[in-house]
Steps between C-alpha positions, in 0.01 A plus 500: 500500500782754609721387192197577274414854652912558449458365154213753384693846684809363280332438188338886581847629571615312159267657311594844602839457331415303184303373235238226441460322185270244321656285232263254262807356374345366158656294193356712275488858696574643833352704689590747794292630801617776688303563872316902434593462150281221371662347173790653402673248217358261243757392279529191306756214649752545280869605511713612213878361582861655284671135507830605378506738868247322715314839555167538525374713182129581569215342756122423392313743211856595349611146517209339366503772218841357412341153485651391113636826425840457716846421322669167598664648813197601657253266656185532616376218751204473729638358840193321616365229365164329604486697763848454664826648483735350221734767531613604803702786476331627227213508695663694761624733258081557356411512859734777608419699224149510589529494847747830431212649225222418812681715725552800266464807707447295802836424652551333836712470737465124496443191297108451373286267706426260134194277484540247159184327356615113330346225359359285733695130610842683399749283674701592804788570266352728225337710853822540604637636150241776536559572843892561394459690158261727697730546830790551230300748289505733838203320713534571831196222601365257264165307560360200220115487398340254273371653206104418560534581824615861448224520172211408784644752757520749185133394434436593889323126512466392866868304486507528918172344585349158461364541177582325160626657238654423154728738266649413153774695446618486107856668494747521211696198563269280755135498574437433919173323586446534895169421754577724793379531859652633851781640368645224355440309102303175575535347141724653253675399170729659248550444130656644228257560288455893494522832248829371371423169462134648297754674296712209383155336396383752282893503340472133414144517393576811249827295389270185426177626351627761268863516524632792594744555768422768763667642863354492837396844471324481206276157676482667831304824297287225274395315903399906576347594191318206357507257764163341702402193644128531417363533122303781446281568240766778302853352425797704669737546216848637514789527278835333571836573280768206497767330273391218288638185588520410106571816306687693795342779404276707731102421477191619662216265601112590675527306849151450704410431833402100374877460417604643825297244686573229269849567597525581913204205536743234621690711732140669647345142553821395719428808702142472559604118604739635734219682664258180489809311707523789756146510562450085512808506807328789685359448845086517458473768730758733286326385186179571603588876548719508186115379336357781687733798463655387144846529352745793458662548188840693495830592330504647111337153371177561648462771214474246245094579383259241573778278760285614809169327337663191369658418885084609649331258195749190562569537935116606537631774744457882439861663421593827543815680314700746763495862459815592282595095533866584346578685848329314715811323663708781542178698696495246715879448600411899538246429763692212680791794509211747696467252792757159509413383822158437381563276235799336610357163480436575119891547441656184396861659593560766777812652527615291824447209359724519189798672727792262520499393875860509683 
């Protein structure tokens, strides 16, 4: 009791002299929270690297800008894959930068207090990466939340009480399916099957059925434009550029929202089964509110048109899309940041228990 009153006048004092941050680390972008601030940086994960000096050249928009424009010297890599860091110091080089661009203006005297959003069933190994690319990007504490978990605190759902609730999070890289009650995720799994993966699809499909060879930007536009997992009575249409794969020479072709289905189908049915499994292992009880209060949708893939609908008509459960679902997870590592004590049991890494004991 007395070490818990000391903790919360030294977490006061703390915040006196610096900073506190929100990270939603994501494969494809990242995302900063700064405490009186709200969100401060959204920049794509992505760092452009000069290999011939080992420098870092540019971080996020200016690096994905360079993305097959950059002479052999210069590389541009993303650092996370699926979800997890691949590169480490890379990553601590993208997190310092935007760690240093969060604080712009708002210099302190001390490290920031850093709350980081991850996919959820990370091992104890790929936590501790994070913990150490933030403390070495200029953290002063670091504390881990799940993904879903911070997306249903960002939603303001009812994570502390002893009430069911389930969020889909669809990132860049991974797509986090969690039932959560008291604090804690009861049934959870993790797959990679998310906006990247989506992406990929529509590649191969536009490779196959008309043979032409297009980029990841140009098939994560098409899933924006013309993209939508319900027919509807007119055709979305929308006009896609490429190299053909038997001339070489550029070509246009009219794709619709049919072939955009046609081509994420397989990876959408493994994700709606993913949600069927998580329901069929949750306890009654949880279920039974989950039936009741519906499922959360959250992260940039609950914009694809008509996804909300297909999930309601095949689960027969209402679903609900988040308010601005792209920053949902970064809001709520904001929120956790407002108060920690109260939803310490929702951390999955405090700061004491990653320390090195002596």
């Amino acid at each position: 009791m007395i070490r818990d009153i000391f903790k919360k006048y030294l977490d006061k004092f703390y915040a006196l002299f610096s900073n506190e941050i929100g990270i939603d680390l994501g494969t494809a972008n990242t995302l900063v929270y700064l405490r009186g601030r709200g969100i401060v940086v959204n920049e794509p994960s992505i760092v452009a690297i000069n290999e011939k000096t080992g420098r870092v050249v540019a971080v996020g928009k200016q690096a994905k800008e360079m993305l097959g424009r950059t002479p052999t010297h210069i590389k541009a890599v993303q650092p996370l894959i699926d979800g997890v860091i691949s590169d480490f110091e890379v990553t601590e080089e993208m997190l310092a930068y935007l760690i240093g661009r969060a604080q712009e203006g708002r210099r302190s005297f001390l490290g920031p207090r850093v709350v980081v959003g991850v996919p959820s069933g990370i091992t104890n190994v790929e936590i501790r990466a994070v913990r150490d690319a933030a403390r070495n990007a200029g953290a002063r504490e670091v504390h881990i939340i799940e993904e879903p978990m911070a997306a249903a605190i960002g939603m303001k759902l009812p994570v502390n009480e002893p009430v069911g609730s389930m969020v889909i999070d669809i990132g860049g890289g991974t797509s986090d399916i969690a039932v959560i009650s008291l604090g804690g995720i009861v049934r959870s799994k993790n797959l990679r099957i998310a906006g990247d993966k989506l992406n990929e699809d529509i590649i191969s499909y536009i490779r196959g059925e008309f043979k032409i060879l297009v980029g990841a930007k140009t098939a994560e536009d098409l899933k924006i434009r013309a993209g939508s997992m319900i027919e509807s009575d007119t055709p979305i249409e929308a006009t896609v550029r490429g190299r053909d794969l038997v001339t070489g020479l550029p070509r246009e072709v009219v794709i619709t929202d049919s072939d955009i289905r046609e081509a994420i189908s397989h990876s959408i049915d493994t994700l709606v089964d993913s949600v069927r499994e998580v329901l069929e292992t949750t306890p009654p009880e949880v279920l039974s509110d989950v039936m009741q209060r519906g499922v959360y949708l959250a992260g940039g893939g609950a914009l694809i048109k008509g996804l909300p609908e297909l999930f309601s008509q095949v689960l027969k459960i209402p679903v609900y899309v988040a308010n601005d679902p792209f920053t949902t997870v970064v809001r709520g590592a904001g929120i956790v940041l407002e108060d920690v004590s109260k939803f310490e049991e929702s951390l999955i890494a405090k700061e004491d228990e990653l320390s090195p004991t002596f």
